[in-house]
SEDREN-668005 format. One line per field, with one value per residue: chain; x, y, z of N, C-alpha, C, O in turn; residue number from 1. Coordinates in nm, 3 decimals. Each point is the difference from the previous one (the first is absolute). Example, Ala and Ser with C-alpha at 12.3 -4.5 7.8 and 13.67 -1.06 7.14 Angstrom:
<nodes>
chain = A;A
n.X = 1.319;-0.139
n.Y = -0.569;0.107
n.Z = 0.780;-0.138
ca.X = -0.089;0.082
ca.Y = 0.119;0.119
ca.Z = 0.000;0.006
c.X = 0.090;-0.077
c.Y = 0.120;0.109
c.Z = 0.000;0.073
o.X = 0.104;0.051
o.Y = -0.002;0.111
o.Z = 0.066;0.017
n = 1;2
</nodes>
This chain:
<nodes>
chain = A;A;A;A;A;A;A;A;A;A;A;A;A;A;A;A;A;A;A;A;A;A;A;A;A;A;A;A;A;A;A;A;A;A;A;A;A;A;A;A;A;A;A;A;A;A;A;A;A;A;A;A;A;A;A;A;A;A;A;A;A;A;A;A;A;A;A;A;A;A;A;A;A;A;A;A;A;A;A;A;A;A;A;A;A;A;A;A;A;A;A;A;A;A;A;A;A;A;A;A;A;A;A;A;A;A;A;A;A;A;A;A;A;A;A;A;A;A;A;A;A;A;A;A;A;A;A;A;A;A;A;A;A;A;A;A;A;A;A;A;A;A;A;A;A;A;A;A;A;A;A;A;A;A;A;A;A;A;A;A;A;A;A;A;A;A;A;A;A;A;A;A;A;A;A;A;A;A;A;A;A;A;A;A;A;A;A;A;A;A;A;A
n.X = -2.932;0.011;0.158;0.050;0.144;-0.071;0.202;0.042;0.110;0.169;-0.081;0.102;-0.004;-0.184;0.036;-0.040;-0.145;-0.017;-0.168;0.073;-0.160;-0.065;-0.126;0.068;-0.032;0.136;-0.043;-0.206;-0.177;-0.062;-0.112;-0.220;-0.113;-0.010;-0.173;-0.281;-0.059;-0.075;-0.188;-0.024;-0.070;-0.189;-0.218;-0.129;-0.020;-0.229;-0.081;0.061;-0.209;0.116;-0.034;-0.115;-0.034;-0.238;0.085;-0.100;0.116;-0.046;0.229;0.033;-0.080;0.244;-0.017;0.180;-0.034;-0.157;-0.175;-0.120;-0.172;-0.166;-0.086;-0.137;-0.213;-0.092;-0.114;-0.217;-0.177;-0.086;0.120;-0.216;-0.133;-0.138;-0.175;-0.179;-0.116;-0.104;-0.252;-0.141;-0.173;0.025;-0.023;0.195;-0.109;0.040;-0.133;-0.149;0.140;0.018;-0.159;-0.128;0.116;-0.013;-0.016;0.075;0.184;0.231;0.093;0.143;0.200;0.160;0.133;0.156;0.181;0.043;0.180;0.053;0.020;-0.182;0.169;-0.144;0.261;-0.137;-0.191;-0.027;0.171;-0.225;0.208;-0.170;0.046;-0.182;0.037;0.124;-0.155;-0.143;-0.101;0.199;0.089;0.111;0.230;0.132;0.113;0.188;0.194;0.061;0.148;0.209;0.158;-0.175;0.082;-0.187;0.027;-0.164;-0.139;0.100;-0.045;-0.224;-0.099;0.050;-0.065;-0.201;-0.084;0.068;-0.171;-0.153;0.098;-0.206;-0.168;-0.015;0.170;0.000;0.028;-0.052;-0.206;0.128;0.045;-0.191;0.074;0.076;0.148;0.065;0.129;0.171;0.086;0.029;0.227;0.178;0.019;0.004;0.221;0.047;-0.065;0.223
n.Y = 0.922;0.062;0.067;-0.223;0.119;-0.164;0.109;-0.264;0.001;-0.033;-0.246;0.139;0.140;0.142;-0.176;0.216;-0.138;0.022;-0.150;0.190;-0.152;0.174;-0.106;0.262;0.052;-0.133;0.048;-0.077;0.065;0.245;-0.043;-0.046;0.199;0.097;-0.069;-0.034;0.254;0.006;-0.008;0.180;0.227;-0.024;0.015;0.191;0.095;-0.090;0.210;-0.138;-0.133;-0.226;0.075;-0.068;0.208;-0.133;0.227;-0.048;-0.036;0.205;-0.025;-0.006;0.095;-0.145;-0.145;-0.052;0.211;0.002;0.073;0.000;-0.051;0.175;0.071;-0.089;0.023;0.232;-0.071;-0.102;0.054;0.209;-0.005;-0.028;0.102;0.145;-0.058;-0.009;0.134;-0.048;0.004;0.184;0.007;0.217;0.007;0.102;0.155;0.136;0.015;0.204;0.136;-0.016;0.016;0.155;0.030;0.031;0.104;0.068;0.076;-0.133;0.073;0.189;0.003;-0.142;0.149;0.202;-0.133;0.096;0.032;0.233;-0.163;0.160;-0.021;0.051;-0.088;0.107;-0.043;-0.256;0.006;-0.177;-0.080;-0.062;-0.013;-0.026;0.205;0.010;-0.097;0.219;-0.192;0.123;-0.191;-0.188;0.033;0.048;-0.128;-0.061;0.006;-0.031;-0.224;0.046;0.046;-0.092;-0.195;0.006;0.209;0.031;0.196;0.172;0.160;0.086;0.133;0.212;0.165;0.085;-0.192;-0.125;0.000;0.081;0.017;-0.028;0.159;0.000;0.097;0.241;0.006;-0.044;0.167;0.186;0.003;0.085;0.188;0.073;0.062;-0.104;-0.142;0.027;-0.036;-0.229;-0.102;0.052;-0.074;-0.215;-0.072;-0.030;-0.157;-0.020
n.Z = 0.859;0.190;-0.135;0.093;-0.138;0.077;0.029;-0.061;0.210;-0.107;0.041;0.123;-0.123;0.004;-0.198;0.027;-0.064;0.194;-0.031;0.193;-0.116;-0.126;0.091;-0.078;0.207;0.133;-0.238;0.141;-0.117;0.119;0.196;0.005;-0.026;0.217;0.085;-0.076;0.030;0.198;0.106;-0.069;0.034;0.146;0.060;-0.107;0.211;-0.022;-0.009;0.170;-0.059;0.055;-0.203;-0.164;0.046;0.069;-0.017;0.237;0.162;-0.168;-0.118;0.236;-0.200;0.082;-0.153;-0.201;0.001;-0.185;0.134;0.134;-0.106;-0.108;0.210;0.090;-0.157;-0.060;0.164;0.040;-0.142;0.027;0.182;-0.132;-0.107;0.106;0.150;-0.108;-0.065;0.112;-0.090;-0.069;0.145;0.106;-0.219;0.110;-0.032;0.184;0.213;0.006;0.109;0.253;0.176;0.115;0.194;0.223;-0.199;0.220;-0.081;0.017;0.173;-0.048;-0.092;0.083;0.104;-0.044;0.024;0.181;0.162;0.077;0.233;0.036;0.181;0.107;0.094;0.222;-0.124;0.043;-0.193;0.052;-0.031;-0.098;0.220;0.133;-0.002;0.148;0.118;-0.016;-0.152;0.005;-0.127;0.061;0.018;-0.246;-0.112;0.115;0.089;-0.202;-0.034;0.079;-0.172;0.115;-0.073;0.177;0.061;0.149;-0.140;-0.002;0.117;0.164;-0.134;0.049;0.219;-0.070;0.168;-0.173;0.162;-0.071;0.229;0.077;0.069;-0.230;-0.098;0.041;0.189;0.204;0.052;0.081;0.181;0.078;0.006;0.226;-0.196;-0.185;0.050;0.022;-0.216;-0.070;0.157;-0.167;-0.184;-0.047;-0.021;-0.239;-0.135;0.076
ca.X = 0.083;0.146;0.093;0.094;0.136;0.092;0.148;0.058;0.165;-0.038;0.068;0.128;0.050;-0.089;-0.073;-0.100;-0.101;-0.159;-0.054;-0.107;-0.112;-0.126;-0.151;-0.125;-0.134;-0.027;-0.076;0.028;0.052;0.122;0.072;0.027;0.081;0.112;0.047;0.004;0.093;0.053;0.027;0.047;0.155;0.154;0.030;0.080;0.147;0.119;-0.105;-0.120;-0.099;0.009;0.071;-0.097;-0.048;-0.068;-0.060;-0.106;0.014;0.148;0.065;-0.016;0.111;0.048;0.125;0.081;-0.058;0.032;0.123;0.094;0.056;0.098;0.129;0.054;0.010;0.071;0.103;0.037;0.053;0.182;0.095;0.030;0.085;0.166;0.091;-0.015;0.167;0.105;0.018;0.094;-0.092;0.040;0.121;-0.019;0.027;0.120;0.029;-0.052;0.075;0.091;-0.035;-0.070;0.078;-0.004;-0.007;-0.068;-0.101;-0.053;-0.011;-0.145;-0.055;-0.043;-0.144;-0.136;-0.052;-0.071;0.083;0.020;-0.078;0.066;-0.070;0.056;-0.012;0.077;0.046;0.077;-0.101;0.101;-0.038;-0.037;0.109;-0.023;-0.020;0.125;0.043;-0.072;0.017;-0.060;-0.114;-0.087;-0.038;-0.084;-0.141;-0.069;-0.070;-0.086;-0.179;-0.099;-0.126;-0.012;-0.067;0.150;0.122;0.039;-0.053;0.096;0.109;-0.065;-0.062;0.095;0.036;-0.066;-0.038;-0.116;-0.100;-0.018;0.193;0.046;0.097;0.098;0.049;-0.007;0.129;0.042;-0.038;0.033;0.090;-0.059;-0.128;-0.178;0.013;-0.180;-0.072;0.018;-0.051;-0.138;-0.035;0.010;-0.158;-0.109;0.031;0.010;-0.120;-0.057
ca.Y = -0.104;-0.059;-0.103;0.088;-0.118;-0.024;-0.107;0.001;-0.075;-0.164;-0.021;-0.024;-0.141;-0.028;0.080;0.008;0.155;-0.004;0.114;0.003;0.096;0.049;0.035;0.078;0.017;-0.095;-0.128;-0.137;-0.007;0.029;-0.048;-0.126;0.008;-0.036;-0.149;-0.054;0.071;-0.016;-0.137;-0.028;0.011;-0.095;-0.126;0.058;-0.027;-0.120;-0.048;-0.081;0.032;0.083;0.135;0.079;-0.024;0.120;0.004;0.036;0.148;0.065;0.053;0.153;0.008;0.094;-0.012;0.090;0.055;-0.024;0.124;-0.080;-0.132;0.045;0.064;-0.080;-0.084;0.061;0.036;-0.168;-0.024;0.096;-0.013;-0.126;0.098;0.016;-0.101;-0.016;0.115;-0.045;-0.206;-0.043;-0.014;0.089;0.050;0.152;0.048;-0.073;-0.130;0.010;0.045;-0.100;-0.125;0.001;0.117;0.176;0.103;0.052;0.077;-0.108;-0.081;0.065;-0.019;-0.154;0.047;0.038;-0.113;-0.123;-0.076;-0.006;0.073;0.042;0.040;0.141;-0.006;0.086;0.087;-0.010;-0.142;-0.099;-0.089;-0.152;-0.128;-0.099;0.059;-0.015;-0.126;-0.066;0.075;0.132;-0.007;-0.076;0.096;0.095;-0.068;-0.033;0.108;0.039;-0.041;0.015;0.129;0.121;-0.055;0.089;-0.088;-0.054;-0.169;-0.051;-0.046;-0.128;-0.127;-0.065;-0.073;-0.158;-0.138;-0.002;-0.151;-0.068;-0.011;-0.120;0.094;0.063;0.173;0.036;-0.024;-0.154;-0.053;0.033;-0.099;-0.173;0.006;0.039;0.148;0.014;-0.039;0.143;0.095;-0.029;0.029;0.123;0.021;-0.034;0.073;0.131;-0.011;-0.052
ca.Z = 0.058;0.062;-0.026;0.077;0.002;0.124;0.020;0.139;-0.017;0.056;0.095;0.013;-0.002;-0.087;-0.062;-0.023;0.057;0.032;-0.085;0.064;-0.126;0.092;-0.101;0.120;-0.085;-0.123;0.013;-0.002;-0.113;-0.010;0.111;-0.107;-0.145;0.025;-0.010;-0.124;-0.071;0.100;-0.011;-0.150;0.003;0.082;-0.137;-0.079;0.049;0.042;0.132;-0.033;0.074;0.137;0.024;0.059;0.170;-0.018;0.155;0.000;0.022;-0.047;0.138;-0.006;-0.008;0.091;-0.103;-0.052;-0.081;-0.092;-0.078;0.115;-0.038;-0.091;0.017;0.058;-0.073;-0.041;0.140;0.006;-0.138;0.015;0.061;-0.073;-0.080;0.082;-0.005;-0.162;-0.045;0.147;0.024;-0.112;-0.055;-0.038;-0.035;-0.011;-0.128;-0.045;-0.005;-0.126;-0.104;-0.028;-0.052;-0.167;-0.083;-0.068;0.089;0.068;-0.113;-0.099;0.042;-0.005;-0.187;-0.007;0.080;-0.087;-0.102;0.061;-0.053;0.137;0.116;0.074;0.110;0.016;0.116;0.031;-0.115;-0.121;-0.033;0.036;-0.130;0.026;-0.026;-0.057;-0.128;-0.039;-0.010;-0.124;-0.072;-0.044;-0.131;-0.017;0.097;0.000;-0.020;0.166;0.032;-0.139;0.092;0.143;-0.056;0.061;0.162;0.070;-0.039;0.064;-0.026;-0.091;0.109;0.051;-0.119;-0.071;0.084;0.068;-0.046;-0.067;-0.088;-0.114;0.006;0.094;0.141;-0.051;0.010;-0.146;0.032;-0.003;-0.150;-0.126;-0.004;-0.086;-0.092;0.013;0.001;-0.055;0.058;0.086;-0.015;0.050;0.110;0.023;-0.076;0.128;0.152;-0.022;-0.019;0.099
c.X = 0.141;0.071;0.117;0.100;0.115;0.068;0.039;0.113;-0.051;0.180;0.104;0.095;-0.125;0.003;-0.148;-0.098;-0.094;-0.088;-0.148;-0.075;-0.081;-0.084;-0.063;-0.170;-0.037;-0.126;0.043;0.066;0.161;0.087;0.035;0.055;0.165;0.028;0.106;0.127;0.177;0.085;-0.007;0.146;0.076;-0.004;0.090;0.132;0.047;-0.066;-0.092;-0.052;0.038;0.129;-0.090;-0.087;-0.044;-0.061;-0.110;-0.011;0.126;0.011;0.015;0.152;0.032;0.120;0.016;-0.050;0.065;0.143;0.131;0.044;0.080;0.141;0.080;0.071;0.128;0.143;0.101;0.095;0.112;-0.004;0.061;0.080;0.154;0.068;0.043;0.153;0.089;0.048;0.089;-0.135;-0.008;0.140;-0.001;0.047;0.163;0.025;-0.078;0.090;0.104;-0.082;-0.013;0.166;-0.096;-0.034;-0.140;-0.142;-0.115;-0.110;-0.181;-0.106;-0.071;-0.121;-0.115;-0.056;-0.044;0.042;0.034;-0.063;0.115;-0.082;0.042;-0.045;0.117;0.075;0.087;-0.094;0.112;-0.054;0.013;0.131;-0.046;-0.090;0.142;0.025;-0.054;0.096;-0.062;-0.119;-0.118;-0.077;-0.096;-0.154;-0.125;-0.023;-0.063;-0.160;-0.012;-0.048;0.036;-0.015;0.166;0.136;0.023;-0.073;0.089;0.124;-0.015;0.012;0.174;0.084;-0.050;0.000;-0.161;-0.051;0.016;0.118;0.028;0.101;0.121;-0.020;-0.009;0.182;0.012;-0.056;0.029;0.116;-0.013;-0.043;-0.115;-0.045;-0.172;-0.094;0.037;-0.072;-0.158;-0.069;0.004;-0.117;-0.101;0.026;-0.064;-0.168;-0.068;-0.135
c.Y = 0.054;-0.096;0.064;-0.151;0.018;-0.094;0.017;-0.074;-0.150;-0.002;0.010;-0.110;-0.061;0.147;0.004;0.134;0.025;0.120;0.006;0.076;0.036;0.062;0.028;-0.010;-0.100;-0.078;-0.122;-0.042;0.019;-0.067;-0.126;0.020;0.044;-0.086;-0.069;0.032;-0.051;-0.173;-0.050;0.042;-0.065;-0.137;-0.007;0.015;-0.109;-0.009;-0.058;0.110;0.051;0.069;0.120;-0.047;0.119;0.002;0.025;0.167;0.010;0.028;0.198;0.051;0.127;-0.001;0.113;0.043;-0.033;0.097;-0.050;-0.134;0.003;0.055;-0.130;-0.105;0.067;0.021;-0.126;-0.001;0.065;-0.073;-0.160;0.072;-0.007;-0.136;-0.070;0.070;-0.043;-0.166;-0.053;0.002;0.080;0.043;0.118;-0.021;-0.053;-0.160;-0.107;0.014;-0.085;-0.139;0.029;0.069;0.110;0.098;0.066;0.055;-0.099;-0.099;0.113;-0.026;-0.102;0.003;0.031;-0.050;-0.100;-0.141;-0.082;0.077;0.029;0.027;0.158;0.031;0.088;0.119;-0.042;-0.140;-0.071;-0.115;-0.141;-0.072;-0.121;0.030;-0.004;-0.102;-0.056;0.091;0.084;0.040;-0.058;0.106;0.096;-0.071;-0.031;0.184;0.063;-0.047;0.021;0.172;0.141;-0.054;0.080;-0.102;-0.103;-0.139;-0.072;-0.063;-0.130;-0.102;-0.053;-0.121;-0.097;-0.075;0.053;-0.129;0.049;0.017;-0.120;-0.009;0.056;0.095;0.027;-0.027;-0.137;-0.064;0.041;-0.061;-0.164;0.062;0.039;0.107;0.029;-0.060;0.107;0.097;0.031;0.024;0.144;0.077;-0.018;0.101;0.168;0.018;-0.058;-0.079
c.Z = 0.013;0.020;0.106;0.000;0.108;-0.048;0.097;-0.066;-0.031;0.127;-0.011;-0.131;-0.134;-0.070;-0.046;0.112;-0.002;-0.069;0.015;-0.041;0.175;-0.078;0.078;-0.130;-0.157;0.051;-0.036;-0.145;-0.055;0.052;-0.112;-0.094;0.013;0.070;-0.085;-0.090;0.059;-0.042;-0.159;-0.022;0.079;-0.090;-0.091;0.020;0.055;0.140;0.024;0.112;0.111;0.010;0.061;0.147;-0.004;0.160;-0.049;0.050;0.026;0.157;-0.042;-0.062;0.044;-0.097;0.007;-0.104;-0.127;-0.046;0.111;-0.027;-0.125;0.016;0.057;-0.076;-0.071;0.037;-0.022;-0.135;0.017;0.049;-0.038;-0.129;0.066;-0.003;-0.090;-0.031;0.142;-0.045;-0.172;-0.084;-0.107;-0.018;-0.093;-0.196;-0.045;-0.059;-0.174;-0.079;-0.020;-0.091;-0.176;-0.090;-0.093;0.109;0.054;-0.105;-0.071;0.096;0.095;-0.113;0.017;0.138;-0.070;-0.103;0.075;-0.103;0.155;0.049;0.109;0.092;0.054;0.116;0.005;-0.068;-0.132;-0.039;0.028;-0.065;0.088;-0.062;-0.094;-0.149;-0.072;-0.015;-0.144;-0.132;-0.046;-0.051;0.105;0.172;0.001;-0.049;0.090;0.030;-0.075;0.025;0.100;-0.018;0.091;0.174;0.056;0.002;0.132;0.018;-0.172;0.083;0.003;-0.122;-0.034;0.077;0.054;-0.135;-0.028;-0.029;-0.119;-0.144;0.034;0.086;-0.029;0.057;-0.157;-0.116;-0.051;-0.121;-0.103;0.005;-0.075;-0.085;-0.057;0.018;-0.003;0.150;0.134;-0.067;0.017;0.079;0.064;-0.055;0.104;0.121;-0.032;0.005;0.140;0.073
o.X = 0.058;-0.043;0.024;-0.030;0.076;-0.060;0.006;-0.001;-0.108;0.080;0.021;0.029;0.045;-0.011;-0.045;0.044;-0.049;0.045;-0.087;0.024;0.007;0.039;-0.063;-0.023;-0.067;-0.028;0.098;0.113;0.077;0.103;0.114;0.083;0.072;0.122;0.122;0.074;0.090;0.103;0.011;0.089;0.118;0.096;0.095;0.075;0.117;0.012;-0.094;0.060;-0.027;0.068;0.026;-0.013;0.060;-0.055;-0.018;-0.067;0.074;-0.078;-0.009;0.099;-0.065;0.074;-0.055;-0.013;0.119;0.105;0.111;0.111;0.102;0.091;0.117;0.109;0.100;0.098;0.121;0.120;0.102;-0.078;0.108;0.118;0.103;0.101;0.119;0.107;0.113;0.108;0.082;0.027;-0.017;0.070;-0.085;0.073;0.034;0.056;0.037;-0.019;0.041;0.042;0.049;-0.002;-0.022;-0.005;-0.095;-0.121;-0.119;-0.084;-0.104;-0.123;-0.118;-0.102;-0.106;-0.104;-0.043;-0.057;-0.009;-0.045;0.109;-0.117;0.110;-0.111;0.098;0.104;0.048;-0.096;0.120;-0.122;0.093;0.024;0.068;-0.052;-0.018;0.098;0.034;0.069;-0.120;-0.081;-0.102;-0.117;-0.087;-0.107;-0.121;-0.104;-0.080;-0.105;-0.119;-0.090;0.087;-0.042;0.112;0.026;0.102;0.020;-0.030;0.062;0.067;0.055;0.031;0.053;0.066;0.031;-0.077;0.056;0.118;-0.004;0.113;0.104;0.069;-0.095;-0.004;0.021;0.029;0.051;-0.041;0.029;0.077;-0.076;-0.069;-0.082;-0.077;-0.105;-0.115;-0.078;-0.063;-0.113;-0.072;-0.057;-0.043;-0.087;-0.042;-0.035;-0.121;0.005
o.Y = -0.012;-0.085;0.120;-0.102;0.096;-0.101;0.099;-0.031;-0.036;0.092;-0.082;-0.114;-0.100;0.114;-0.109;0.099;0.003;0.114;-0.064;0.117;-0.067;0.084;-0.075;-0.025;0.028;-0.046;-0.026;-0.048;-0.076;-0.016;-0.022;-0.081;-0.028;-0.014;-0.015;-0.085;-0.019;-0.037;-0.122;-0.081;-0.022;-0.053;-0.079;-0.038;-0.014;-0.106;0.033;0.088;0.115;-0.008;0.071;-0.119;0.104;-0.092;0.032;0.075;-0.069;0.018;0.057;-0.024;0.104;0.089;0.080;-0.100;-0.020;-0.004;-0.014;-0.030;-0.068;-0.009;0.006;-0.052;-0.071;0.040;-0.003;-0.025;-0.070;-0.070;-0.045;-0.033;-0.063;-0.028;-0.032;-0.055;0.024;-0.058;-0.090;-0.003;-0.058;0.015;0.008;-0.093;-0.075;-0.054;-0.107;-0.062;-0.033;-0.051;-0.056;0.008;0.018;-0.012;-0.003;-0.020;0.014;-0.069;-0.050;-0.010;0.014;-0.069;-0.062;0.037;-0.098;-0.054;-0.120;0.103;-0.053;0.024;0.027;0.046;0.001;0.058;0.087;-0.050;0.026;-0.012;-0.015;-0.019;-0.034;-0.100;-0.008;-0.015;-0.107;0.101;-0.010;0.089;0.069;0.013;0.027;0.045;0.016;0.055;0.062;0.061;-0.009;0.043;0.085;0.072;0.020;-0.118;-0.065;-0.110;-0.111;-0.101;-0.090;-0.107;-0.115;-0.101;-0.086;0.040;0.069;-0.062;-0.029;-0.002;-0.044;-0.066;0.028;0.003;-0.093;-0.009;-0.029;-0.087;-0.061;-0.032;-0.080;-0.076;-0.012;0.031;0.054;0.061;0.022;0.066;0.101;0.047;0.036;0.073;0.096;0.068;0.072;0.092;-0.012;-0.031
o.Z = -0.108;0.078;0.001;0.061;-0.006;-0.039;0.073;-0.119;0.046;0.020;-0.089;0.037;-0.057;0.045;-0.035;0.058;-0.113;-0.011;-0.060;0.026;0.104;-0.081;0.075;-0.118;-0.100;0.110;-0.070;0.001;-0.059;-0.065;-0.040;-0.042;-0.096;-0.007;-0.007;-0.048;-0.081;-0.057;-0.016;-0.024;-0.025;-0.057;-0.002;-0.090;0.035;0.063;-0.072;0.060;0.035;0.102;0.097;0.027;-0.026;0.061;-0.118;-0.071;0.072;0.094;-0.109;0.069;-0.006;0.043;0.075;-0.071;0.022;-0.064;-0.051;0.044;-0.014;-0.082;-0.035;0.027;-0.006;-0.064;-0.023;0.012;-0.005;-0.064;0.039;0.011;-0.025;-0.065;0.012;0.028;-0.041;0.018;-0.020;-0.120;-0.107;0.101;-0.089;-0.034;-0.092;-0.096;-0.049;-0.104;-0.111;-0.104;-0.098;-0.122;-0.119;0.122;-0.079;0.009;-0.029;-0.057;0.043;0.004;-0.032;-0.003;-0.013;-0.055;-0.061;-0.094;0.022;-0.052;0.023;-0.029;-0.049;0.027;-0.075;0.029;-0.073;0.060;-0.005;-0.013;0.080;-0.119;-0.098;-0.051;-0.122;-0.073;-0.050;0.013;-0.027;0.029;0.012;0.036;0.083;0.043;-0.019;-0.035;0.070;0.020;0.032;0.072;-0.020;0.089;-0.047;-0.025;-0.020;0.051;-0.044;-0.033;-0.053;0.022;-0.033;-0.047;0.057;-0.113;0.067;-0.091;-0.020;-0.123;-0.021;0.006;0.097;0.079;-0.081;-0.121;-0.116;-0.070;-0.099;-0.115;-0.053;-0.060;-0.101;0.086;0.080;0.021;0.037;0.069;0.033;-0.005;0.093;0.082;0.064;0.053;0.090;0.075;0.018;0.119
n = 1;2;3;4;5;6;7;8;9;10;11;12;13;14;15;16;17;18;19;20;21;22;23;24;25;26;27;28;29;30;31;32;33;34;35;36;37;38;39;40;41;42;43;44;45;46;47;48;49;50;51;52;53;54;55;56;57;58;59;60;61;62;63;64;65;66;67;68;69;70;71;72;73;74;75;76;77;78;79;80;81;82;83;84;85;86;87;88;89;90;91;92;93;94;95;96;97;98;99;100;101;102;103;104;105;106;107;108;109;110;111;112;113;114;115;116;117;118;119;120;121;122;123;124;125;126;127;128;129;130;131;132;133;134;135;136;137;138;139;140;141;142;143;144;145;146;147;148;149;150;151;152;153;154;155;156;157;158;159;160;161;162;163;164;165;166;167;168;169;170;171;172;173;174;175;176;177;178;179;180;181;182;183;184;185;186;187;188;189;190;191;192
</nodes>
């Protein structure tokens, strides 16, 4: 059996994206058991049933090859990076030193302690503004549980609203309180 995954864009203006399985030489079974497989994880995420739409015969794919959608995707992220360090999203080491008072050295030290993340665009690290906005302590705690996940999905967790934050930010709840209850969520995010 052959498995062949095609993405396509969703519309202008929607987020989201189409995710086209082709199953050469499957049998009927197989064809069902990813189905089935199929339509449990969209459940699982919050999709009902008709997220999924199953043709009866695959269309002929003429796409962009995997290794081609990776570069693109790759392509897409620099150039979200870049802008990131241009919008205020990212801020250069210095700006670590003023907030925290210390120095450059100290502030590598507290990297390799995964205390703080850093992103490493264009040849230097550039530190998350809104990681500055937490305290130190309770900073390095959150990134401690999120472990070893890259740092840009540490980016992401720190910056969105989270349900079971009650649409807080990580931020807004340690602000009430709820150091332990982020950390939680940072745990889950890490075990995914």
């Amino acid at each position: 059996m052959q498995t062949l995954l095609k993405r396509e864009s969703a519309p202008e203006g929607v987020e989201g994206m189409t995710l086209e399985v082709v199953l050469r030489d499957a049998t009927a079974n197989d064809r069902d058991q990813v189905l089935a497989d199929l339509e449990q994880f969209m459940a699982s995420a919050g999709y009902g049933r008709s997220a999924v739409r199953v043709l009866k015969e695959p269309k002929e794919h003429k796409g962009p090859n995997f290794k081609e959608l990776m570069g693109d995707a790759m392509e897409r992220g620099e150039r979200r990076l870049v802008t990131w360090t241009q919008d205020g999203t990212l801020l250069t080491v210095s700006a670590v030193e003023t907030a925290w008072g210390i120095k450059r050295q100290s502030v590598d030290a507290a990297r390799e302690r995964n205390e703080i993340f850093s992103l490493y665009v264009r040849g230097q690290h550039w530190y998350p503004a809104e990681a500055l906005k937490f305290d130190r302590a309770s900073l390095a705690k959150i990134v401690q549980e999120l472990g070893d996940l890259g740092s840009t999905t540490k980016l992401l967790f720190i910056l969105r609203r989270h349900d079971g934050l009650k649409g807080m930010t990580p931020l807004e709840a340690v602000e009430k309180g709820m150091l332990e209850k982020v950390m939680g969520i940072a745990e889950a995010e890490r075990h995914g």
